[in-house]
ZAMARGU-4260 file (C-alpha; in steps of 0.2 Angstrom, whole numbers, plus 5000, padded with zeros to 4 digits):
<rodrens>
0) 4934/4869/4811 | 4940/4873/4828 | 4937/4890/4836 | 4955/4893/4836 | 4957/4889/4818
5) 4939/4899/4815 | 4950/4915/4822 | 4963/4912/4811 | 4954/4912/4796 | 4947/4929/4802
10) 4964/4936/4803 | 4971/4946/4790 | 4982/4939/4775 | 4999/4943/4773 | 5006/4959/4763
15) 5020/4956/4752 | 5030/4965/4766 | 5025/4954/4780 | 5034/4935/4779 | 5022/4923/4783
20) 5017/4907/4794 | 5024/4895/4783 | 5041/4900/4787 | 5039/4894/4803 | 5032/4877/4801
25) 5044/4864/4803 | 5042/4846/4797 | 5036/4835/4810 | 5027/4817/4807 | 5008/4817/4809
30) 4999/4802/4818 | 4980/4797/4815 | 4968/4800/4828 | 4968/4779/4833 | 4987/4779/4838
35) 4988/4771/4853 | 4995/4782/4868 | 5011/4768/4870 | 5015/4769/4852 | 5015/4793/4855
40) 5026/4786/4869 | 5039/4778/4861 | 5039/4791/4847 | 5043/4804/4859 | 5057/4796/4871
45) 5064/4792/4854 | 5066/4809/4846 | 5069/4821/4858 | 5068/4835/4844 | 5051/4832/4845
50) 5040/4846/4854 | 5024/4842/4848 | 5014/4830/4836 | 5000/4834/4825 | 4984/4823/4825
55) 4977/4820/4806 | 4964/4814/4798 | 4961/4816/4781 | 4975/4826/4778 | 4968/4839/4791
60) 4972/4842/4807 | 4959/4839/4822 | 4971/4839/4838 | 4989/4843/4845 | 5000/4832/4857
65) 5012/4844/4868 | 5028/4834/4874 | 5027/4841/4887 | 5009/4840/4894 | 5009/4822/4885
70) 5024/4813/4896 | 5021/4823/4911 | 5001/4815/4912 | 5010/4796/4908 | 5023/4799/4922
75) 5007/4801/4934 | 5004/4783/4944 | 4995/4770/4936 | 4993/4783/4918 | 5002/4771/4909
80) 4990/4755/4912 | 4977/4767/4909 | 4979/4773/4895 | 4992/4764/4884 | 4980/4754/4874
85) 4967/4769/4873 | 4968/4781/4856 | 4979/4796/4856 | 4964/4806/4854 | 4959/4803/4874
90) 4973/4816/4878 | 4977/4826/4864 | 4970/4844/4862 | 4956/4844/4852 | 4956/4862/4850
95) 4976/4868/4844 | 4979/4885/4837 | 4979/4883/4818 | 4983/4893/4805 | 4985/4893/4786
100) 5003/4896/4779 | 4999/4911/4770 | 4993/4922/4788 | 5007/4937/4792 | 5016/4934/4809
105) 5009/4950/4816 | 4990/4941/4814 | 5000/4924/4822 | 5005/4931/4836 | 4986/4943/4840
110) 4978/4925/4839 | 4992/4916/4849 | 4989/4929/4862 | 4971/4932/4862 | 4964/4914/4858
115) 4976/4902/4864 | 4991/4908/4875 | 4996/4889/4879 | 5002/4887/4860 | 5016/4897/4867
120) 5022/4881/4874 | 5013/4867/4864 | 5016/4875/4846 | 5002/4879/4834 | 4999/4868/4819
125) 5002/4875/4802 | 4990/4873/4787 | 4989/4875/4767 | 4973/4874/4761 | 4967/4865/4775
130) 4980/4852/4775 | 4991/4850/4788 | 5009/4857/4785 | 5018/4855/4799 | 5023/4861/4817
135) 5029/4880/4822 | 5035/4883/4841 | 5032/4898/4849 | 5051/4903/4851 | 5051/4903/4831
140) 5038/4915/4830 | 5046/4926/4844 | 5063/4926/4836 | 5054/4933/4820 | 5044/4944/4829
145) 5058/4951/4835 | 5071/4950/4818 | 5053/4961/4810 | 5056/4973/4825 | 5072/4977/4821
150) 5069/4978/4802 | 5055/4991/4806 | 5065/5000/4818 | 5078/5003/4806 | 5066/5010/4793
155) 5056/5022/4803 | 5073/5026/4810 | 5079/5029/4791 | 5062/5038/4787 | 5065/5049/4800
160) 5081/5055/4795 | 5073/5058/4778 | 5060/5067/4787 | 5070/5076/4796 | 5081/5082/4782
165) 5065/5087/4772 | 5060/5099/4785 | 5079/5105/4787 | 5077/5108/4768 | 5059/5116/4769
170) 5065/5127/4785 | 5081/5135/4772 | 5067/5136/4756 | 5056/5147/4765 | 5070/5156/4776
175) 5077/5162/4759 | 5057/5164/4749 | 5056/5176/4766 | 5072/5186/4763 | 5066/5187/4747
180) 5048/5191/4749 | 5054/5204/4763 | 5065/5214/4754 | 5052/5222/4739 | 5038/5219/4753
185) 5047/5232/4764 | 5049/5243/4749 | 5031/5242/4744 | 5027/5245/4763 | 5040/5263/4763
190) 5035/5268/4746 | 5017/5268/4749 | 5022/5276/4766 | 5028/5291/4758 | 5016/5294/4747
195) 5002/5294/4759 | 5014/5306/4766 | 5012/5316/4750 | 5030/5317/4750 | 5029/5316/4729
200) 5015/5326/4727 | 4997/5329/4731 | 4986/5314/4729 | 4965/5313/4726 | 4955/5306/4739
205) 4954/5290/4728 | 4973/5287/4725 | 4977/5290/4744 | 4962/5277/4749 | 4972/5265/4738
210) 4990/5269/4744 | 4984/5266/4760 | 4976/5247/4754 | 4993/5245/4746 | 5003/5250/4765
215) 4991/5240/4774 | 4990/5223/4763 | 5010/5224/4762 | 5010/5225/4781 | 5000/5210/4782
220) 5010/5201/4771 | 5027/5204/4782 | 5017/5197/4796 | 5012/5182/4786 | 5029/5176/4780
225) 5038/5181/4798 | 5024/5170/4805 | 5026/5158/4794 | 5045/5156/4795 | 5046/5157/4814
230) 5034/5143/4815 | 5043/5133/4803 | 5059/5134/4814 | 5051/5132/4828 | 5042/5116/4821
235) 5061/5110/4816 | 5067/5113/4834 | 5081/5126/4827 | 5072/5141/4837 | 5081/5145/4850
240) 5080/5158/4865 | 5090/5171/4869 | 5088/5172/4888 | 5090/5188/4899 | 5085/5197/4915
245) 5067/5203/4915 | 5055/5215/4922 | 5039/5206/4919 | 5029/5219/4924 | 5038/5230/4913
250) 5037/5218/4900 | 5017/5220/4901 | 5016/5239/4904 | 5027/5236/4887 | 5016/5228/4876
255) 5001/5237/4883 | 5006/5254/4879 | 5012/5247/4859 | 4992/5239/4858 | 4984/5253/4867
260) 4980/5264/4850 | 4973/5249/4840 | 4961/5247/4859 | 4957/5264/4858 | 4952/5265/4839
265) 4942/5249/4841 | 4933/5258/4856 | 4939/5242/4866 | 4945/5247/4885 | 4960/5241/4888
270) 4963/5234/4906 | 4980/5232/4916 | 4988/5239/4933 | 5003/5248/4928 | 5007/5251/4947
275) 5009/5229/4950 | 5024/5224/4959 | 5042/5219/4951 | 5043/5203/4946 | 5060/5197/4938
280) 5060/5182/4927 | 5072/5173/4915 | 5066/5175/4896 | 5068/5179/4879 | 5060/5197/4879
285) 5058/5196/4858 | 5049/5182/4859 | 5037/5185/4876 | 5033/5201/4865 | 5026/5191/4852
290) 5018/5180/4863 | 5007/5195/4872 | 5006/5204/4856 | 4997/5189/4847 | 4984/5185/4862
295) 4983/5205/4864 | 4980/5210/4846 | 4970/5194/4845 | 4959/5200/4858 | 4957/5218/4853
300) 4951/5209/4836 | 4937/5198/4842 | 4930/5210/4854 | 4917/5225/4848 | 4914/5241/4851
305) 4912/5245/4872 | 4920/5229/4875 | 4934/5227/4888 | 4953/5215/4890 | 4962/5213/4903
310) 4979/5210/4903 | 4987/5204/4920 | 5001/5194/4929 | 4997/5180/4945 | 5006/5169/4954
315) 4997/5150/4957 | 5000/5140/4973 | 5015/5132/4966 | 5022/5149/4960 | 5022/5145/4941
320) 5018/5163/4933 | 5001/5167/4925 | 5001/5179/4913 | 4982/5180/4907 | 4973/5188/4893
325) 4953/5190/4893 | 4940/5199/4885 | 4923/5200/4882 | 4921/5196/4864 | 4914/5185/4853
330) 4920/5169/4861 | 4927/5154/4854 | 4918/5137/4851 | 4922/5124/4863 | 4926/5112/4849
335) 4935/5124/4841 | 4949/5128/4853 | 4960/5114/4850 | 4958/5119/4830 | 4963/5135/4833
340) 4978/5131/4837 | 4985/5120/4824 | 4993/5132/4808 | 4983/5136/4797 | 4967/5132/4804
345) 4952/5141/4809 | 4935/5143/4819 | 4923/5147/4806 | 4914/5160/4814 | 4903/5171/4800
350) 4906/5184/4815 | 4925/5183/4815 | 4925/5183/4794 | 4931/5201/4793 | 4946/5200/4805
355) 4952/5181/4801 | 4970/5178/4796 | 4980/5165/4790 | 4978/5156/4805 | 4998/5155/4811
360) 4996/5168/4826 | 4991/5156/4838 | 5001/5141/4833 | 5016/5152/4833 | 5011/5158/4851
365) 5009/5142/4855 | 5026/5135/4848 | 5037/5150/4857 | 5025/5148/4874 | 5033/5128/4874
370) 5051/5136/4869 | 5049/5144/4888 | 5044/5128/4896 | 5028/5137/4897 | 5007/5129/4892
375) 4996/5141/4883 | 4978/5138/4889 | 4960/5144/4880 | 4946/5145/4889 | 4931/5152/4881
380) 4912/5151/4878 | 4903/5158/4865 | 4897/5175/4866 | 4904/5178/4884 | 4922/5179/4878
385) 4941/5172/4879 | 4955/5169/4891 | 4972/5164/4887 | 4983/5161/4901 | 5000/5160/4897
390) 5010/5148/4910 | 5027/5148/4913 | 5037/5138/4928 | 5043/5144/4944 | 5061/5140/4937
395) 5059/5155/4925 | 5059/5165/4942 | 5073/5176/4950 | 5076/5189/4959 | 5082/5208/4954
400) 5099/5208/4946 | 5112/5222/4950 | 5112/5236/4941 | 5095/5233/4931 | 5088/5247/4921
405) 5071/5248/4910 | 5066/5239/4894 | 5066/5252/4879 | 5049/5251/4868 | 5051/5240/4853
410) 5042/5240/4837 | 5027/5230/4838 | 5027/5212/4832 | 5008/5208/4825 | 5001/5192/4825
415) 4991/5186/4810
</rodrens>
């Protein structure tokens, strides 16, 4: 056996999918290893349709003549004289690519390529079971290569679209499970508001603790499904941004006042200059809410008692806007970060237990970040802290516009 034809017979048999090499062989006489150079000769000049003839003996192949390779070498001076009388076997290729009929095209053309690139003008020889078959050219198996292309094209393509119109059809399920999860949620969330009110009566010390379980648990609820619905249409490229003139600096002081009780009842101090400078940018001010909200909540979370974030704004070199988020907390793994921001996973710190969600807060930051053109980066070390640095472009940029009055104070948008 040959090391071309060794290769081959490493290669992987064909799938019911794949057509295999036998559809390429074509019929093409076989001569013995003793036939005369002359008599190869005349074959060839008679039969032009011939590119290549397979050398056999015992049924099995042992060498390949290329026309072209053969009658190039007998056009040389005095070949002829030489080599007339003198076996085939003197200038055939003792080596040819060979490979059993049953072998997928795609293992054809990986050995074609990687053991014997001149079969893509000599032909290979075809076997089954060992036994010569016949001849397949080169341009056969690129023709098929190419027809299997454009067969696999058009089924991705087709599985795409099916794709595509599951996740249209996931994105309308859990847009109509959230209107109707939201709707008794936010009743559960008001009615247990007013009775920790004591708007219905007095209450023990017991039955207010559990109201207040019942307010809190239904707040974290909303959050989950308004997570897990924004990210969903994000992930289905149907979010979209609702861009207006903003005050970024106005957008911080903003979000820092709306997270500056939850610092101050974790004891955590909360670190931004709410004297910076103007600076004007292009953006959808729901949604860079919920972006700082997430990384501010999400700090406030993971850092304890006495610990410090900073929220504040740069400019780099190439004036894309920085908008960064540190603390001092716990930290994140390094071989966690990229985890963390994939939904529903999470760094499985026993530290972070109590305060852990149902990981979509960062994803969804994430997703809306991209939406601005923006990168979200984490750098972190374990017990040292976290930074999130929020990018956007220089494009997002502008300057004041006429006439621009303050940003009113939203309702917070929680992260989970």
């Amino acid at each position: 056996m040959t090391g071309a034809k060794a290769a081959a017979a490493d290669g992987h048999h064909s799938n019911k999918e794949t057509p295999c090499a036998h559809i390429l062989a074509e019929e093409a006489p076989a001569i013995r290893p003793q036939t005369s150079c002359a008599e190869v000769h005349a074959m060839l000049r008679r039969n032009e349709a011939l590119s290549a003839l397979a050398v056999v003996s015992a049924e099995q192949p042992v060498g390949l003549v290329s026309r072209l390779e053969f009658l190039a070498k007998m056009a040389r001076p005095y070949w002829p004289e030489l080599f007339d009388r003198k076996p085939i076997s003197k200038l055939m290729d003792p080596a040819p690519l060979i490979v059993e009929w049953d072998h997928d095209i795609e293992a054809v053309s990986d050995l074609l390529l990687s053991q014997k690139p001149k079969a893509m003008i000599d032909g290979f020889i075809v076997t089954r079971d060992g036994k010569y078959s016949g001849i397949a050219k080169a341009t056969a198996l690129m023709r098929m290569t190419v027809t299997l292309a454009g067969e696999r094209f058009n089924r991705l393509s087709d599985a795409l679209h099916q794709v595509t119109e599951a996740n249209s059809a996931k994105t309308k399920f859990l847009a109509n499970v959230s209107h109707e999860l939201r709707t008794p949620l936010n009743a559960i969330i008001g009615f247990s508001e007013l009775l920790s009110r004591r708007l219905y009566g007095p209450l023990t010390a017991q039955q207010s603790e559990h109201v207040g379980y019942i307010h809190h648990s239904g707040q974290l609820l909303l959050s989950l499904v308004e997570d897990l619905l924004n990210l969903s249409v994000s992930e289905a490229g149907q979010m979209e941004l609702y861009e207006e003139p903003l005050d970024l600096q106005e957008l911080l002081a903003s979000c820092a006042k709306l997270v500056g009780p939850r610092a101050a009842s974790a004891s955590v101090h909360l670190e931004f200059d709410e004297n910076g400078a103007e600076e004007w940018i292009n953006g959808d001010a729901v949604k860079l809410k919920q972006i700082l909200l997430n990384l501010l909540t999400n700090a406030i979370k993971f850092t304890g008692p006495g610990g410090r974030v900073r929220l504040q704004k740069t400019l780099s070199p190439a004036g894309n806007l920085r908008i960064e988020v540190a603390d001092n907390g716990i930290g994140i793994r390094e071989q966690d970060i990229d985890k963390i921001l994939q939904p529903f996973c999470q760094a499985h710190d026993k530290r972070a237990h109590p305060n852990q969600g149902a990981g979509l807060g960062l994803p969804l930051t994430k997703a809306l970040v991209e939406l601005h053109g923006g990168q979200l980066f984490l750098h972190s070390r374990l017990d040292f802290g976290t930074e999130a640095e929020v990018r956007l472009p220089a494009t997002r940029r502008r300057g004041k516009p006429e006439g621009a009055v303050p940003e009113t104070d939203v309702e917070p948008l929680t992260g989970t």
